[in-house]
VOBA-388849 format. One record per residue (C-alpha): residue in three letters; x, y, z; residue number from 0. Coordinates in steps of 0.2 Angstrom, whole numbers. Example, Ala and Ser with C-alpha at 12.3 -4.5 7.8 and 13.67 -1.06 7.14 Angstrom:
<r:ALA | x:62 | y:-22 | z:39 | k:0>
<r:SER | x:68 | y:-5 | z:36 | k:1>
! end
This chain:
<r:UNK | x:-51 | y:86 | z:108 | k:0>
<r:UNK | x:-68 | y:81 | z:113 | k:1>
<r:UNK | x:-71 | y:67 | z:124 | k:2>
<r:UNK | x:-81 | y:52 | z:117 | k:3>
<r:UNK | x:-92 | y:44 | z:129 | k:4>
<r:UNK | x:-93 | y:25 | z:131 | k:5>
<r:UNK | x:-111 | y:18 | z:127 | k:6>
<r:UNK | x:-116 | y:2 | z:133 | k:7>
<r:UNK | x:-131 | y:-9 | z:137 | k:8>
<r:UNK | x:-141 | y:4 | z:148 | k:9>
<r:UNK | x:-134 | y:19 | z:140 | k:10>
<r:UNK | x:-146 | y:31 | z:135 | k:11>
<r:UNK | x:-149 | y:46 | z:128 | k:12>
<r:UNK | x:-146 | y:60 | z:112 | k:13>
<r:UNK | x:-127 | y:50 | z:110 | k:14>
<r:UNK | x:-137 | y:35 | z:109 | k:15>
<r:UNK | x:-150 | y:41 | z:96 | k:16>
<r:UNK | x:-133 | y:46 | z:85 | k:17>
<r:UNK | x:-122 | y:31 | z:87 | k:18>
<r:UNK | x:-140 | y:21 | z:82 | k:19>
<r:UNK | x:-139 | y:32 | z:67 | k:20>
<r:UNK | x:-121 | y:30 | z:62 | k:21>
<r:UNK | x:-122 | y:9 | z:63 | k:22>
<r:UNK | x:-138 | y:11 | z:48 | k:23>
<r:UNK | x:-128 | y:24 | z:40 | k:24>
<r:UNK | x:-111 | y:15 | z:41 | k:25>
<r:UNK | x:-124 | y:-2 | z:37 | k:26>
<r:UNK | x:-132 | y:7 | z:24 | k:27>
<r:UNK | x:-149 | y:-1 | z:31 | k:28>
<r:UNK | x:-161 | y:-1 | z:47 | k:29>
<r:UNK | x:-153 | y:-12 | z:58 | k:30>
<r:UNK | x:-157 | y:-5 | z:74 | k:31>
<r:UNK | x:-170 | y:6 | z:80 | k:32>
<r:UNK | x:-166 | y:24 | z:86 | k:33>
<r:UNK | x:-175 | y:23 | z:101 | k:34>
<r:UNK | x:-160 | y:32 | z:111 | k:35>
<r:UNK | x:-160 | y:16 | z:121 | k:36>
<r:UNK | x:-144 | y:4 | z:122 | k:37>
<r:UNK | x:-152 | y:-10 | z:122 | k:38>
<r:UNK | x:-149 | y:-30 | z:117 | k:39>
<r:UNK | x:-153 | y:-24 | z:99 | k:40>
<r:UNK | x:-141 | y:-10 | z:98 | k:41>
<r:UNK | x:-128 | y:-21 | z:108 | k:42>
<r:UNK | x:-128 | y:-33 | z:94 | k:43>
<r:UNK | x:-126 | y:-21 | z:78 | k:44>
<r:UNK | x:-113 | y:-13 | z:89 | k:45>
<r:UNK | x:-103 | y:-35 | z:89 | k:46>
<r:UNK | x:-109 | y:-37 | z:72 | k:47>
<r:UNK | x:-101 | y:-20 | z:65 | k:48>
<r:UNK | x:-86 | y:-23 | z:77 | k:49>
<r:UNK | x:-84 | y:-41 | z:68 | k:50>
<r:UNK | x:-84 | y:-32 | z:53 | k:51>
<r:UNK | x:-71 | y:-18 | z:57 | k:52>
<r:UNK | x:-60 | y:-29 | z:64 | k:53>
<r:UNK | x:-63 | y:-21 | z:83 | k:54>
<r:UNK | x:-60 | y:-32 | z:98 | k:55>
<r:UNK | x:-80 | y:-38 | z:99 | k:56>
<r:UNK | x:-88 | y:-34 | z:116 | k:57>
<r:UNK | x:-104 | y:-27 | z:112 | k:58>
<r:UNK | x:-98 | y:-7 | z:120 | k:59>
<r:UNK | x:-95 | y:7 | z:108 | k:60>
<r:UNK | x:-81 | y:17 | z:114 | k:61>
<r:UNK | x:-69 | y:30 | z:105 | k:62>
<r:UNK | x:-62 | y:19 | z:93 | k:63>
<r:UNK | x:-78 | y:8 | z:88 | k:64>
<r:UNK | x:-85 | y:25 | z:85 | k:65>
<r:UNK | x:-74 | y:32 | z:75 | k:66>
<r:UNK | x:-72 | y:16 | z:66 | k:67>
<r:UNK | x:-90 | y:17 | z:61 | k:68>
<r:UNK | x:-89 | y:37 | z:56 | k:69>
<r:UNK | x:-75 | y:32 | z:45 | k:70>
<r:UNK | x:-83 | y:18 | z:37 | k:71>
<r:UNK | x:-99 | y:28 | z:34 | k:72>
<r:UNK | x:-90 | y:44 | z:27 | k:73>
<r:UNK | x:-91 | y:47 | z:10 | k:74>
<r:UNK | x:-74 | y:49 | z:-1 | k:75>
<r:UNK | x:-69 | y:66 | z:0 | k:76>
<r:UNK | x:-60 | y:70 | z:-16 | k:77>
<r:UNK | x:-43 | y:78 | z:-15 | k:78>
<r:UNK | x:-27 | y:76 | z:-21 | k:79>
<r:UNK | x:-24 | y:62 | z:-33 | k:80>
<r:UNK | x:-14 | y:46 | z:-28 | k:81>
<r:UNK | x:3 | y:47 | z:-35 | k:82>
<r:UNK | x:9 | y:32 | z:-46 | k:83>
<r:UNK | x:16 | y:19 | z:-36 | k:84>
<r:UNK | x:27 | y:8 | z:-47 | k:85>
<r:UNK | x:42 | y:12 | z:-40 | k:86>
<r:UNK | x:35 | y:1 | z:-25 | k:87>
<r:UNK | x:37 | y:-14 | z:-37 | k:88>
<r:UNK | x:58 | y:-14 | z:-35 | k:89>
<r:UNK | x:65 | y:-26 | z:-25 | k:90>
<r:UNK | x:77 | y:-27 | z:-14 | k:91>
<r:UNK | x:74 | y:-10 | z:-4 | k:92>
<r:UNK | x:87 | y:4 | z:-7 | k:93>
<r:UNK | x:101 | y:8 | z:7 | k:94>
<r:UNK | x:95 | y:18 | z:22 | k:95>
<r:UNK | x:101 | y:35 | z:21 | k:96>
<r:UNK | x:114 | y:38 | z:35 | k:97>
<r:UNK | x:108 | y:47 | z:50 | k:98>
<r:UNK | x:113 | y:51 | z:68 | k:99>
<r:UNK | x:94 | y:54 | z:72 | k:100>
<r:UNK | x:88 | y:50 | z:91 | k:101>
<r:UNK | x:72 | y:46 | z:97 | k:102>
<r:UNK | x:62 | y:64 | z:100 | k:103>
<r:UNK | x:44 | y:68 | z:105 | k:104>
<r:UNK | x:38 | y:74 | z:90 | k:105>
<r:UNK | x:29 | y:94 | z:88 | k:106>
<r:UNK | x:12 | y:90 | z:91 | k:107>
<r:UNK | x:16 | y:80 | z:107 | k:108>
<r:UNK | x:6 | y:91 | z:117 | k:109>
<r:UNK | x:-11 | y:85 | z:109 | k:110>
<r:UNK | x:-4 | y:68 | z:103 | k:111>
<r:UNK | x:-14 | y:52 | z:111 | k:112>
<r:UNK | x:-10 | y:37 | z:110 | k:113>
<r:UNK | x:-24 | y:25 | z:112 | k:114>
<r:UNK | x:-24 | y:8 | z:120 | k:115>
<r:UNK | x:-31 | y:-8 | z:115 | k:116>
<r:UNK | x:-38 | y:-26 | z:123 | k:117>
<r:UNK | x:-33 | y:-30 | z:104 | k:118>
<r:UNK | x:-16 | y:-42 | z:107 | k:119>
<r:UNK | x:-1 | y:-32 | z:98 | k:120>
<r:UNK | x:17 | y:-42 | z:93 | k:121>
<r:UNK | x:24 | y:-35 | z:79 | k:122>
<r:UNK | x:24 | y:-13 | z:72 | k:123>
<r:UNK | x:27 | y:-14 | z:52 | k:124>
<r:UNK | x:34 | y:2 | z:45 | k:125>
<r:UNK | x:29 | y:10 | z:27 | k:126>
<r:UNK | x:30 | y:23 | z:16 | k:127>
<r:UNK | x:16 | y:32 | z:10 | k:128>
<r:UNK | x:25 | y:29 | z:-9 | k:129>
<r:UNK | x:24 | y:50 | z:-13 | k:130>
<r:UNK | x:38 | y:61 | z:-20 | k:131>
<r:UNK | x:53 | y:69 | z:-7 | k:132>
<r:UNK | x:48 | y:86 | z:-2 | k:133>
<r:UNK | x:28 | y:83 | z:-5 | k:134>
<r:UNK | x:17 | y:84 | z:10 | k:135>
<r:UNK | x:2 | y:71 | z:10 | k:136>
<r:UNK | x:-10 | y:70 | z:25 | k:137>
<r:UNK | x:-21 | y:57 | z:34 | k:138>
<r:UNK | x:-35 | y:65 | z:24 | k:139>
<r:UNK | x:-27 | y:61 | z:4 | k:140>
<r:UNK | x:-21 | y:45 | z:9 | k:141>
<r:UNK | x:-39 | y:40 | z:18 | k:142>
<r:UNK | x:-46 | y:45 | z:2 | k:143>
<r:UNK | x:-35 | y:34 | z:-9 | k:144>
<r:UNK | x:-36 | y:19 | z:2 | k:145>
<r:UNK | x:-57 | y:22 | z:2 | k:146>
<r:UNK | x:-57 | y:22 | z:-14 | k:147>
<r:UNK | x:-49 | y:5 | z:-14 | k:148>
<r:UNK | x:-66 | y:0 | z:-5 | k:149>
<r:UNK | x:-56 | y:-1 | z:13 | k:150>
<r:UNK | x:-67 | y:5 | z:27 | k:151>
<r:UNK | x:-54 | y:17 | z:31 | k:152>
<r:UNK | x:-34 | y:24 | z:30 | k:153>
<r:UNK | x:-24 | y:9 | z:33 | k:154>
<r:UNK | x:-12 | y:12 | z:44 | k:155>
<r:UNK | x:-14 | y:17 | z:62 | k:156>
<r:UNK | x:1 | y:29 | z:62 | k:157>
<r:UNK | x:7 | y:43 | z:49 | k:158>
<r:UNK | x:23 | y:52 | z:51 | k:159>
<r:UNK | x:23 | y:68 | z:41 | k:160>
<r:UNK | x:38 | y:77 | z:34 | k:161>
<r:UNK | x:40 | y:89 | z:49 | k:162>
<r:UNK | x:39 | y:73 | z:63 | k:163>
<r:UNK | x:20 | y:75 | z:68 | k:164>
<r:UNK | x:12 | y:59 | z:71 | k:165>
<r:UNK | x:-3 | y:60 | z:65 | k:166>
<r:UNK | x:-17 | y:45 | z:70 | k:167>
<r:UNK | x:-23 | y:34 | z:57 | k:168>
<r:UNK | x:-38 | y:20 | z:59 | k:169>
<r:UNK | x:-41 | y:17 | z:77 | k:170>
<r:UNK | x:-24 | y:4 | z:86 | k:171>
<r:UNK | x:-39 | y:-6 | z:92 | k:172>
<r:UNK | x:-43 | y:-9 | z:74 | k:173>
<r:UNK | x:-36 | y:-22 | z:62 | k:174>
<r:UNK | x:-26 | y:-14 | z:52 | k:175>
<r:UNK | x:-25 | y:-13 | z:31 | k:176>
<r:UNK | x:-6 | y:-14 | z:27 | k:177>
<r:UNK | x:-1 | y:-29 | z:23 | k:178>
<r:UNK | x:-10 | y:-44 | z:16 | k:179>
<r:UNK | x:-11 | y:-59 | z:29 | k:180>
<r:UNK | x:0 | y:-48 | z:40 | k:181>
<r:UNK | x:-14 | y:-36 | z:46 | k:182>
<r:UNK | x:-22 | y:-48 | z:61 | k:183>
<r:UNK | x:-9 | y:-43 | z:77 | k:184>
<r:UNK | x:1 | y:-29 | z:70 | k:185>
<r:UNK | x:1 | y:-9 | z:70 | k:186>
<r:UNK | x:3 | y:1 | z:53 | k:187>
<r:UNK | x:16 | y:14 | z:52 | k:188>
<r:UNK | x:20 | y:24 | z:38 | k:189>
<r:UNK | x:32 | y:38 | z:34 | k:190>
<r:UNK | x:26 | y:52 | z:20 | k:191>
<r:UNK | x:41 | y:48 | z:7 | k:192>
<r:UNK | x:47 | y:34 | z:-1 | k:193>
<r:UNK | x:49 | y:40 | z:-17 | k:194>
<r:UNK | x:61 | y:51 | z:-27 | k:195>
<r:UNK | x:57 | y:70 | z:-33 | k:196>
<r:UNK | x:54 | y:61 | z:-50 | k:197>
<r:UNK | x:42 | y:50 | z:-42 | k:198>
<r:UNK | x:48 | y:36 | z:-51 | k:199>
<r:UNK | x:64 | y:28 | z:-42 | k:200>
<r:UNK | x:61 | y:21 | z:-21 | k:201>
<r:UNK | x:71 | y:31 | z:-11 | k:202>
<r:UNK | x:73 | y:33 | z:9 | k:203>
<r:UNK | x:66 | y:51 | z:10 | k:204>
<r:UNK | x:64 | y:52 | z:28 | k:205>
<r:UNK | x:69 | y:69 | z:36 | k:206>
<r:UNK | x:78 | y:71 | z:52 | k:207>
<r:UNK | x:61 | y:74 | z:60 | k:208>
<r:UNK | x:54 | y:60 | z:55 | k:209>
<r:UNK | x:67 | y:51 | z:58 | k:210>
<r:UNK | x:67 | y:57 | z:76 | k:211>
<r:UNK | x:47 | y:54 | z:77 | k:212>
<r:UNK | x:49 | y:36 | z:71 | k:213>
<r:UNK | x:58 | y:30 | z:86 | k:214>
<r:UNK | x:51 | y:40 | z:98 | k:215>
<r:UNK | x:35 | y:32 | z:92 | k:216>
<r:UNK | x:43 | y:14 | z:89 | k:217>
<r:UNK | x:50 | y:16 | z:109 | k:218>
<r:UNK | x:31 | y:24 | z:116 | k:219>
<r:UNK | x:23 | y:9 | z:105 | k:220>
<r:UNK | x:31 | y:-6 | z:113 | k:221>
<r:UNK | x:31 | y:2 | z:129 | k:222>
<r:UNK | x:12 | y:2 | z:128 | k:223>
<r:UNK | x:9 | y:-14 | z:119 | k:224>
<r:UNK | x:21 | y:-26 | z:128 | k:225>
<r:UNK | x:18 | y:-40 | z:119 | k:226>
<r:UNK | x:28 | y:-33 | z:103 | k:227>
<r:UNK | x:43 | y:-43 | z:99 | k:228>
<r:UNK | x:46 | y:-40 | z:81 | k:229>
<r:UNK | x:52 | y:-24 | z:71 | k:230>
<r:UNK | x:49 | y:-26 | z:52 | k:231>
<r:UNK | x:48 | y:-18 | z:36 | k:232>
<r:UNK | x:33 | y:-21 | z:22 | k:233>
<r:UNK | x:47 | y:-28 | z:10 | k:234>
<r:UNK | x:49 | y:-42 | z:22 | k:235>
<r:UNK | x:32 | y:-48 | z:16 | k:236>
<r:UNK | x:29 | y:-44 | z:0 | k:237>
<r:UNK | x:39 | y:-42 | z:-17 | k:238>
<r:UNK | x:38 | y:-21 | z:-16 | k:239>
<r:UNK | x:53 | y:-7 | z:-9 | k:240>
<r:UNK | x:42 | y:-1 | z:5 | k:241>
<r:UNK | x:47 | y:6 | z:17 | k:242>
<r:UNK | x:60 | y:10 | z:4 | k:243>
<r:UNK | x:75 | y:4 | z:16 | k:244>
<r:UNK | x:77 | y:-11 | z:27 | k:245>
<r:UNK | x:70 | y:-11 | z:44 | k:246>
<r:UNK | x:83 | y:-25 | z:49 | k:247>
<r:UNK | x:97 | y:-13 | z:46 | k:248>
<r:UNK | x:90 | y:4 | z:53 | k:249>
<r:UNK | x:91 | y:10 | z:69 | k:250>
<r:UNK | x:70 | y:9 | z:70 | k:251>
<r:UNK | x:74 | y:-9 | z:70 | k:252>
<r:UNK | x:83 | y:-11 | z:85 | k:253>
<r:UNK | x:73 | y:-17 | z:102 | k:254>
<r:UNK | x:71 | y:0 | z:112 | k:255>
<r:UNK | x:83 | y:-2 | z:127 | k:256>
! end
């Protein structure tokens, strides 16, 4: 993976000149001019496009400011269509599938990163992605379907595929889009599942690997972020199945030891 560099006030340069042009692309107007100088202009779009992202505001565009604004700026790339999501509207959550499932570093541990953030963090809420047992969605569908909402990006930071890859999401350092008036504080985590093969009944679908990836990733999250004190589920804030079993009652629930 390529390194981003951090430009700041007195930056210069070709990596400037591009992150100038991303913040009137991602703007969708001249705000700044590309000079390929970091100046006091360019240091406040980069706060006024952080305000609007929901970044931690100070003026330097790192990794996740950048990536913020190349996601915001990239147009919707059709793909797979969004499965129906009505099965999300039952309420209470189905039963957690029994599992003896341990916290395990998932398969793409190697070239997993997990980023930082000066953005205070006190509670992970876990999802579903809402899709059919035994279908494989990626970051790239659900991005799509979330764009096309008019978000500026996938909602949640973390995705868990079927084979227990996480996968990264919008940046940690970036307010999330998961749960209404529960976004501000919080980390996003969704499972791919959720739903039955008929796509029509909420289910816990999560397979051992996943299951295995969940904790680790609940563990190396509040390891990271110690100010988390809260475990929770999105059907402990709104009327919906997701995650499709109840946090409280699950392992992934638990305070990690």
């Amino acid at each position: 993976m390529a390194k981003t560099t951090l430009l700041k006030r007195g930056s210069h340069g070709a990596a400037v000149r591009a992150l100038q042009e991303l913040i009137n692309h991602a703007a969708g107007a001249a705000l700044v001019n590309v000079d390929g100088d970091f100046g006091s202009e360019t240091e406040g779009a980069v706060k006024a496009a952080q305000r609007r992202l929901g970044l931690v505001v100070d003026g330097k565009a790192g990794p996740q400011t950048q990536k913020a604004l190349k996601a915001e700026a990239e147009p919707i790339k059709p793909g797979r269509a969004e499965p129906d999501k009505s099965a999300m509207d039952a309420a209470p959550a189905p039963a957690a599938q029994p599992s003896s499932a341990q916290a395990c570093p998932p398969p793409n541990d190697d070239s997993l990163v997990l980023l930082d953030t000066a953005r205070p963090i006190s509670e992970i809420i876990f999802h579903c992605t809402a899709t059919p047992e035994g279908k494989d969605f990626t970051v790239a569908d659900i991005r799509a379907w979330h764009k096309a909402r008019g978000w500026t990006d996938i909602g949640y930071h973390y995705v868990i595929y079927r084979d227990g890859r996480i996968m990264l999401g919008r940046p940690v350092g970036q307010v999330g889009s998961h749960v209404a008036g529960h976004n501000t504080g919080t980390i996003g985590v969704a499972y791919v599942g959720g739903v039955s093969t008929d796509g029509k009944t909420a289910m816990d679908t999560r397979t051992e690997a996943q299951r295995r990836s969940m904790l680790y990733l609940r563990n190396s999250l509040m390891a990271r972020h110690k100010g988390i004190r809260k475990l929770s589920g999105h059907n402990e804030y709104a009327a919906k199945a997701c995650p499709s079993f109840d946090v409280r009652r699950d392992d992934l629930g638990r305070v990690a030891a």
